[in-house]
C-alpha positions in Angstrom: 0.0 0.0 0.0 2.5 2.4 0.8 4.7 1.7 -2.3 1.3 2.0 -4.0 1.0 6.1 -2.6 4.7 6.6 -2.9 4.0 5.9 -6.8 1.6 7.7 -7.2 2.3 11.0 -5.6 5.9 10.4 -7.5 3.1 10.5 -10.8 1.3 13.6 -9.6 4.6 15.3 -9.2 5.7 14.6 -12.7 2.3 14.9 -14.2 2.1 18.4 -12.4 5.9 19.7 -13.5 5.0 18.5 -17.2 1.6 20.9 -16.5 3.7 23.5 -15.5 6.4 23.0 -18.1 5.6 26.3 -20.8 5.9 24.7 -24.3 8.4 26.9 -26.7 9.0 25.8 -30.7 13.1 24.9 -29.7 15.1 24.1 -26.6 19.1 24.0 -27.2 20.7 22.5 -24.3 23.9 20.9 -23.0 26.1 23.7 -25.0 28.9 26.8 -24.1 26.6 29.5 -24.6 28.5 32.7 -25.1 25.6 35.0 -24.2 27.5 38.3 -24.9 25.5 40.2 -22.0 26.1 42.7 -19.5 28.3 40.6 -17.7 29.6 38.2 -20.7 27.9 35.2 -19.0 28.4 31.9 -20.6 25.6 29.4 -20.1 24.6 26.2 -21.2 20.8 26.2 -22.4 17.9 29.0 -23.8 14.5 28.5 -25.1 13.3 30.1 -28.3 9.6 30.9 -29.5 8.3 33.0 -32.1 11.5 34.1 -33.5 12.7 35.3 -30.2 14.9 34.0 -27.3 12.3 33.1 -24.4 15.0 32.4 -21.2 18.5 31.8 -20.8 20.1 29.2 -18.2 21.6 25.9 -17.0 20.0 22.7 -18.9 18.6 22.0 -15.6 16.7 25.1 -15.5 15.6 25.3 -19.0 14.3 21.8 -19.0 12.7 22.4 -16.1 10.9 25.1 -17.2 10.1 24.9 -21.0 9.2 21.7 -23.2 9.5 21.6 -27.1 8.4 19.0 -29.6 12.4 20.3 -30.9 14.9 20.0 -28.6 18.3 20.2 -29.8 21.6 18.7 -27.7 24.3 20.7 -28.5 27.1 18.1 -27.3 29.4 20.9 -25.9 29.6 23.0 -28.7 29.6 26.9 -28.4 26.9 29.2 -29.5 27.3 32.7 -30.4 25.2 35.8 -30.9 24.7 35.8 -34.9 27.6 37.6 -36.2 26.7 41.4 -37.2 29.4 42.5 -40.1 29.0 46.3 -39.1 30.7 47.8 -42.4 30.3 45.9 -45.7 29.1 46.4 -49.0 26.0 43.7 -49.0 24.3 44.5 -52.1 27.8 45.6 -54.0 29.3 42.1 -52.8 25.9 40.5 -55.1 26.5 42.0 -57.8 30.3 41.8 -58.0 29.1 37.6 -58.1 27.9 38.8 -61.7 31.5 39.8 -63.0 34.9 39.0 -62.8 37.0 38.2 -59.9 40.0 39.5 -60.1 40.8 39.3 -55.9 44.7 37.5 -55.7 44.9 38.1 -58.9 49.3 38.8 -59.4 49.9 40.6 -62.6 48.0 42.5 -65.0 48.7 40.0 -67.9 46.8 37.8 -65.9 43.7 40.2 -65.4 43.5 40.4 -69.2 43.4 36.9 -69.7 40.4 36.3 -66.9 38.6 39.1 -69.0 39.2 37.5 -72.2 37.8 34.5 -70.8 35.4 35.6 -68.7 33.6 37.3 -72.0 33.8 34.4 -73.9 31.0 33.0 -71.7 29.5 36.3 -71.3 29.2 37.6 -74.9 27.0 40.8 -74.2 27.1 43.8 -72.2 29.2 45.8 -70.2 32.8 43.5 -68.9 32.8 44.2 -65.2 35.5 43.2 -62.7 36.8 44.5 -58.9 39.5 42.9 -56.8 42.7 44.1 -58.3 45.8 45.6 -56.2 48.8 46.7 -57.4 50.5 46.4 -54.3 50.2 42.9 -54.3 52.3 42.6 -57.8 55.6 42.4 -58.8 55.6 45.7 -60.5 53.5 47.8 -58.2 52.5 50.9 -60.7 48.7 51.5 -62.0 48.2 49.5 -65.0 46.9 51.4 -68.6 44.3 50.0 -71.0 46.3 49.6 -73.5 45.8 45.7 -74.1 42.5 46.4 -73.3 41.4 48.8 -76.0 43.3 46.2 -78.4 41.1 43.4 -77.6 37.6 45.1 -76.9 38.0 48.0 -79.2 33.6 48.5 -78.9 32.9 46.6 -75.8 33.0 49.0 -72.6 35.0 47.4 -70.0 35.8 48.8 -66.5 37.9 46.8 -63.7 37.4 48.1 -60.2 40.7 48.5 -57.8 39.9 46.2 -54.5 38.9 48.8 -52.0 36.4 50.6 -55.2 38.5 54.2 -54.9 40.3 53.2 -58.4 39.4 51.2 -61.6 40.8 50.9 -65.1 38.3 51.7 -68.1 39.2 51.1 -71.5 38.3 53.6 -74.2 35.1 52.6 -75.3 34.3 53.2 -71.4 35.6 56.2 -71.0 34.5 57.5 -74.6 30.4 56.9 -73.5 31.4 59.2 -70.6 32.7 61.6 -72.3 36.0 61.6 -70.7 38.4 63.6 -72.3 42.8 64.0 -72.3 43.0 66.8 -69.7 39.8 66.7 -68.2 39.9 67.5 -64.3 37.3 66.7 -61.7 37.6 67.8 -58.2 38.0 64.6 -55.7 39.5 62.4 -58.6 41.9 61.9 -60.9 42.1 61.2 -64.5 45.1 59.2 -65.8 47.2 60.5 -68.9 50.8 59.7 -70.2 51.8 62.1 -73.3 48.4 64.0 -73.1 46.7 60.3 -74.0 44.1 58.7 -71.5 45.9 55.7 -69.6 42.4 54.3 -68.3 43.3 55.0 -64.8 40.5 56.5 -62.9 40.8 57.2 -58.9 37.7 58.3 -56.9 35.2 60.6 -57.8 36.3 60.2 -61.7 35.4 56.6 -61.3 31.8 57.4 -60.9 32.1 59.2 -64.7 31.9 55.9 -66.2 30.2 53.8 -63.8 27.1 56.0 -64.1 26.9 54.7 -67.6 26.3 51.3 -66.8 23.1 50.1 -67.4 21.3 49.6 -63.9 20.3 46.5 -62.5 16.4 45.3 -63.2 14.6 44.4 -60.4 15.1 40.7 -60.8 19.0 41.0 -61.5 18.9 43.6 -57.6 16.9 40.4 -56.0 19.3 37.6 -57.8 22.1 39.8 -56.7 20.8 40.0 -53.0 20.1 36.8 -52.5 23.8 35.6 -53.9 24.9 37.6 -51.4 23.2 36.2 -48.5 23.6 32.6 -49.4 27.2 33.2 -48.7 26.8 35.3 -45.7 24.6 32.7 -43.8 27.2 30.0 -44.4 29.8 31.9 -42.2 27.4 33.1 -39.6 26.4 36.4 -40.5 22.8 37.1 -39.5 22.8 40.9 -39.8 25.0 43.6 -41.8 25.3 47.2 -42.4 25.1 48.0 -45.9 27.4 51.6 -46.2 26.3 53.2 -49.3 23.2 52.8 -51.1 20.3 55.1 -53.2 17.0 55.3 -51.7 14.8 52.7 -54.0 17.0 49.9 -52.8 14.6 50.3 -49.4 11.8 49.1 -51.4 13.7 46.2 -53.5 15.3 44.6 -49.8 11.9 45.6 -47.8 10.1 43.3 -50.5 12.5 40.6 -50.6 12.4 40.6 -46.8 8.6 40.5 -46.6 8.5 37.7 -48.9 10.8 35.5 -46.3 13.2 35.5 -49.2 15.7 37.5 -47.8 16.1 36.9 -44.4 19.4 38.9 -43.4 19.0 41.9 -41.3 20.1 45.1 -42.7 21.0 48.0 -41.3 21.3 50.8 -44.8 23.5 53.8 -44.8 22.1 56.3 -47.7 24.5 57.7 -50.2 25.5 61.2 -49.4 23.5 62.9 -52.6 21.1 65.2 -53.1 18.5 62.4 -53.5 19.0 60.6 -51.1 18.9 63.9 -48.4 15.8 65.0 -49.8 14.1 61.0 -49.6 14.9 60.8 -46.2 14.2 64.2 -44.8 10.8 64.3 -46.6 9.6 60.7 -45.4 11.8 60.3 -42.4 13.7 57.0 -40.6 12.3 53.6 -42.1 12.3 50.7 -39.5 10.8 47.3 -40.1 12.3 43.8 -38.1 15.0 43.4 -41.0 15.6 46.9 -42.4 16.5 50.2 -40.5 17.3 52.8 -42.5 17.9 56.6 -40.7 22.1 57.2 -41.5 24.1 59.0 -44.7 27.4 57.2 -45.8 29.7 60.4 -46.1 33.0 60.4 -47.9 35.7 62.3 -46.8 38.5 61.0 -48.8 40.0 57.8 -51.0 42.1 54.9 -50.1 45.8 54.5 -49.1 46.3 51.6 -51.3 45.7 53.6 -54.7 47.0 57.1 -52.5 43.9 58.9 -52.8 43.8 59.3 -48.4 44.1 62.3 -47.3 47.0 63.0 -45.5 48.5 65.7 -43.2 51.7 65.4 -44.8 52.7 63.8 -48.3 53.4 60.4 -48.7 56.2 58.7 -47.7 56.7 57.3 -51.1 54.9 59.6 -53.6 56.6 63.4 -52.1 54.3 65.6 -54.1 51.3 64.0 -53.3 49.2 64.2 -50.2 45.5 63.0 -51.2 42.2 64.8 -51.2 39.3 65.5 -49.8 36.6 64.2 -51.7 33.9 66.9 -50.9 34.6 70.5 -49.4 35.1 71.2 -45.7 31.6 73.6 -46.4 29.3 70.3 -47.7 31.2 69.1 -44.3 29.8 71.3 -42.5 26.2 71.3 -44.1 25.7 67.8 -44.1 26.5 67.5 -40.7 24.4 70.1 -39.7 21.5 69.4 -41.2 21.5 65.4 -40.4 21.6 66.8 -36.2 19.1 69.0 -37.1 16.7 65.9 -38.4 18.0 63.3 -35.7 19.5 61.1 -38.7 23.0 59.6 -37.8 26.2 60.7 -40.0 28.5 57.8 -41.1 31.7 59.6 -43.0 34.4 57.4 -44.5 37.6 58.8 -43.3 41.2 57.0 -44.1 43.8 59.7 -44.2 45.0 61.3 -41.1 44.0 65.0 -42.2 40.4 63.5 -43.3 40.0 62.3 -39.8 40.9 65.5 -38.5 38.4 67.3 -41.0 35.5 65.3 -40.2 36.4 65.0 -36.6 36.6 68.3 -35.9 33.3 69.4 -37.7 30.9 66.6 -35.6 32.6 68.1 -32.7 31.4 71.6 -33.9 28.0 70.4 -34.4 28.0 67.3 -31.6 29.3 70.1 -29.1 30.6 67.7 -26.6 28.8 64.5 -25.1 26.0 63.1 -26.6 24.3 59.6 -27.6 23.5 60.1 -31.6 26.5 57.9 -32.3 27.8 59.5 -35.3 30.6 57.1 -36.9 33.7 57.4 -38.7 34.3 54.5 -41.1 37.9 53.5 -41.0 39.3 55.6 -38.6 42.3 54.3 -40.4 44.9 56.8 -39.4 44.5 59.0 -37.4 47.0 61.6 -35.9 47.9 61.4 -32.1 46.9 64.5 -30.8 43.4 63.7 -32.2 42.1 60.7 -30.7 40.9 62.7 -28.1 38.4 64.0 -29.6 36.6 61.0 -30.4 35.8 60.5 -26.7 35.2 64.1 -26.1 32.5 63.8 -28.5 31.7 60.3 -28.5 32.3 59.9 -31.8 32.3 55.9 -32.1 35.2 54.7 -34.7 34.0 51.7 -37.6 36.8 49.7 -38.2 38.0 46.9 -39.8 40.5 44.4 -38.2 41.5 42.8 -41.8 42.7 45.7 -43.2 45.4 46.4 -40.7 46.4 42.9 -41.6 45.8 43.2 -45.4 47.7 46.4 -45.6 50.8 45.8 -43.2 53.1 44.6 -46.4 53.3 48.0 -47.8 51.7 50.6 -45.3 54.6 51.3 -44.0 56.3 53.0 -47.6 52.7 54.8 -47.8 52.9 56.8 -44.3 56.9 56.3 -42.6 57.3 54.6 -39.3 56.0 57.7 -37.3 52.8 57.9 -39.1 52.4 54.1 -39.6 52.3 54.0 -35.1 49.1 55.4 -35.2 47.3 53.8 -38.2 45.2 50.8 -37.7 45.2 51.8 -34.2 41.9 49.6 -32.7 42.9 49.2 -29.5 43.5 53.1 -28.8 40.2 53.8 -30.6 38.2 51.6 -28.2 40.2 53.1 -25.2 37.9 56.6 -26.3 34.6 55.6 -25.6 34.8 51.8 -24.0 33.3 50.5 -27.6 33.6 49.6 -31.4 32.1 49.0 -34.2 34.1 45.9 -36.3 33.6 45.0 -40.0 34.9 43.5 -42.8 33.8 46.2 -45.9 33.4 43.1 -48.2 33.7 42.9 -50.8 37.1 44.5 -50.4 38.2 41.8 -47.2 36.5 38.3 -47.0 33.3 38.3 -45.7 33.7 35.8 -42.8 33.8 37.2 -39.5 36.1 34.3 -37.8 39.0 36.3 -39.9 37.7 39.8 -38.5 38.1 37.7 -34.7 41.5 36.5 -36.0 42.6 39.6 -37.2 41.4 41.6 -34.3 43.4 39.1 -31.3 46.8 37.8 -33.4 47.3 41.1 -35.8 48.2 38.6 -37.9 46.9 37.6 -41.7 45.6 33.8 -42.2 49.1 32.8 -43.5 49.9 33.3 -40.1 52.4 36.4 -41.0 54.1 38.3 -39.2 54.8 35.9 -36.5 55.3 38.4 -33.8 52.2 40.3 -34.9 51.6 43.7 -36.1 51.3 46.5 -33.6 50.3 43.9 -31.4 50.0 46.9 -29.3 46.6 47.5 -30.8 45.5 44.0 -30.8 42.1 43.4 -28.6 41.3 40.6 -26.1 38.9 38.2 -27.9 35.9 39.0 -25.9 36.5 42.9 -27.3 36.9 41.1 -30.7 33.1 39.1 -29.9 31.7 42.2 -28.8 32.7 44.5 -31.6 31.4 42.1 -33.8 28.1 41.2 -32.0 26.4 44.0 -29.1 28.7 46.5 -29.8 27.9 46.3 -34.0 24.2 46.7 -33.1 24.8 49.3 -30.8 26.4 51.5 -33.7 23.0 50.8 -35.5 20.4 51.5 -32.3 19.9 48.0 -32.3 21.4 46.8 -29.1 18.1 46.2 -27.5 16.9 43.7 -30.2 20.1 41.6 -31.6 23.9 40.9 -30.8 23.5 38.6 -27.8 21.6 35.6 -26.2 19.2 37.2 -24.1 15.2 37.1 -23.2 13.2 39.2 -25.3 15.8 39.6 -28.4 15.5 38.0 -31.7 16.5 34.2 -31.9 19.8 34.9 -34.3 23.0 32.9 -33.2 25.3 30.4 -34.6 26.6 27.2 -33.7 30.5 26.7 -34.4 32.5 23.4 -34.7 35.5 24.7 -32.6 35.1 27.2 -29.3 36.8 30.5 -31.0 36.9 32.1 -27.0 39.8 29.6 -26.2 41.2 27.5 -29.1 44.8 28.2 -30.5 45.0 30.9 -32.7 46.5 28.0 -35.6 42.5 26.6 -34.7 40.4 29.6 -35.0 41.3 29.7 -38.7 40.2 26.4 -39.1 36.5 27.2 -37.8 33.7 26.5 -39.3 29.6 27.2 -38.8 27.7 24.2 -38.5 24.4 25.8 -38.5 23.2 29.3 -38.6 19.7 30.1 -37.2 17.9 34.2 -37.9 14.7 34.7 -36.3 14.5 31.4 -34.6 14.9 29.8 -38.3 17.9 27.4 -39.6 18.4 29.2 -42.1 22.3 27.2 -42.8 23.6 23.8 -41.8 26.8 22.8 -42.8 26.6 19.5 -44.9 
């Protein structure tokens, strides 16, 4: 009899707990949960419903506490917020799948031969490429169009520099611009060698023959999109900020989006044109679950790969030549201005050290000391020492990019001097300025995959493992800076803390699952990660075969 009662108040007991149990769609349990919170707690279990994370805790406790027709067992292995690429080029990075990739590539004879080829299976149209750097050649000058116009004497042809701030056009290109021997353009250059065009085209003369091209159709935007994200998703990124795009791409992602089709969350900076400005002021921030659009991409100057930064002092190894700005200090001022005026966030790309101090010094006119609209600089890639200062006067919140510290180390150097090169790529005494980051990638002109932005960011290394000592490992960050930057701290440069970028109740259900625990493997290891699945919105959206 009494074994008889002690059964069944043990089946009362587990009848009643099952009652209580709140049933979610997914349980992940038994797992290193890196939940990037306050207090960078790490966890083993969480519950997700409706495309949102329910609770966080032990396995005990969430088991206790939730059932689901889908529980997972992790079997150990570490789960991160979804990886937020907080500067890239999303829709760019889709359409450059369309043309030729010309990334690694090691000569200029060898370019011409990927064209050659590349139209052979692509008979009509426009011949599109990007990827190219001269610094990575054996002879390191700009390359002319000669062999070009030889070849494709009718068909336009223009082949984008890797970072975008230089491209080669052949003539038929540049003779549907209208570009002439001679011609000037403020915030550019056009190339000439015995008053004939060499091709070369560096900044704001670039967009003289790309506005020529015919634009995409709505299909080829969506095709392009969607290219992009199938590669995203299969290294873990579940959100990115797209820096640089015209107003009617809102409608084009917002519909993709709506359809399920595109599932990536998108943060959009607008174009600084005339536009643009008058789009946004006149219908104000757009916000949905995927898309927030309320920033300007701003561009202060051009690259230090094709010397078109803007520099405080020549270059080291080009003496009468110190870059430009790309805009005057006046449209500066304006723009920055009017944006405060309208709440809207200002996002200027800034690479040169006298850039920096031009665009610093006018959000610090207008920002007037401390403030919370988290105006950005994108690059913050050298910056002068009596300057940094003024990012945490202001909170100014710098936008960098670990992989091109390690991308540009090789030659840097010959570009700025030692002195110069000290305070260039500087991440760790950016983050010293206001206790937070933003990291990115600007794909397409890095890789996409965020494990080399972690990498990057903790060795100061590149993925062949070089130098071996680091570079300016002064600068390097710890890794859970690196998680951060590339998790909470890239939503909080988009307003979006409070939704995405870590495991927490009441934010969206968009985290990763790795095959190797990034927070403590060996360097040598952390290359070698992969994602094994990728969920956005409480969805598996990836899942490594």
């Amino acid at each position: 009899m009494r074994t008889t009662l002690i059964f069944a108040a043990s089946l009362f007991f587990f009848i009643s707990c099952k009652q209580r149990q709140k049933p979610v769609d997914m349980i992940f349990l038994n797992g290193t949960v890196y939940t990037v919170d306050s207090s960078f707690a790490t966890t083993e279990a969480f519950a997700v419903s409706r495309g949102r994370i329910v609770a966080v805790g032990s396995t005990d406790a969430i088991e206790t506490a939730y059932s689901s027709k889908n529980t997972i067992d992790l079997e150990g292995k570490s789960v991160y917020p979804g990886f937020i690429d907080g500067h890239s080029h999303f829709y760019r990075y889709g359409e450059g799948l369309k043309s030729v990739d010309l990334t690694g590539t090691k000569s200029w004879d060898e370019i011409v031969e990927m064209v050659k080829i590349f139209s052979e299976v692509n008979p009509d149209g426009w011949l599109l490429g990007r990827g190219w750097d001269q610094n990575d050649w054996q002879a390191k000058g700009f390359p002319d169009n000669t062999e070009l116009n030889k070849l494709f004497p009718t068909r336009p042809i223009l082949l984008s520099r890797v970072d975008g701030h230089a491209a080669i056009a052949n003539q038929a290109a540049l003779s549907l611009a209208g570009i002439t021997a001679g011609q000037k353009i403020a915030g550019g250059k056009i190339g000439t060698k015995d008053k004939t065009l060499t091709g070369l085209l560096v900044d704001n003369a670039v967009d003289l023959v790309s506005a020529k091209i015919p634009p995409f159709t709505i299909k080829q935007m969506n095709d392009a999109l969607l290219a992009a994200q199938s590669n995203c998703i299969k290294v873990g990124l579940t959100s990115v900020v797209d820096c640089g795009l015209d107003y009617p791409m809102i409608s084009v992602i917002d519909a993709l989006q709506k359809n399920n089709q595109l599932k990536m969350r998108v943060y959009m900076m607008l174009s600084d044109n005339e536009k643009n400005v008058n789009y946004l002021f006149k219908n104000g921030a757009f916000k949905t679950s995927r898309l927030n659009v309320r920033s300007f991409k701003v561009y202060a100057d051009g690259a230090l790969g094709s010397r078109g930064a803007c520099l405080l002092k020549p270059y080291s190894d080009d003496p009468s030549n110190s870059g430009f700005l790309l805009s005057s200090k006046e449209h500066f001022q304006e723009m920055a201005e009017k944006l405060y005026d309208k709440g809207f966030q200002m996002c200027t790309h800034a690479i040169g050290d006298s850039a920096n101090r031009q665009i610093l010094n006018t959000y610090a006119a207008v920002l007037k000391g401390k403030n919370d609209r988290r105006w950005r600089i994108e690059h913050a890639q050298v910056i002068d020492p009596a300057d940094f200062k003024i990012f945490g006067d202001n909170n100014i919140i710098p936008s960098v990019q670990p992989t091109h510290a390690t991308s540009d180390m090789y030659w840097a150097g010959q570009r700025l001097g030692d002195k110069r090169l000290k305070s260039a790529y500087a991440y760790k005494d950016l983050l010293k300025q206001n206790g937070w980051e933003v990291l990115g990638t600007d794909f397409p002109v890095e890789s996409i995959n965020p494990i080399l932005t972690f990498y990057a960011a903790v060795t100061r290394k590149d993925a062949k493992g070089y130098p071996s000592g680091g570079f300016q490992t002064n600068n390097a960050l710890s890794r859970q800076e690196a998680l951060k930057g590339m998790t909470i701290w890239a939503a909080k440069g988009s307003f979006e803390e409070k939704e995405k970028g870590s495991i927490e109740q009441g934010k969206y259900a968009d985290f990763v699952i790795l095959d190797n625990d990034i927070m403590k493997a060996s360097p040598q290891k952390i290359l070698k990660t992969n994602v094994l699945t990728t969920y956005i919105n409480g969805e598996k959206v990836y899942q490594k075969k």
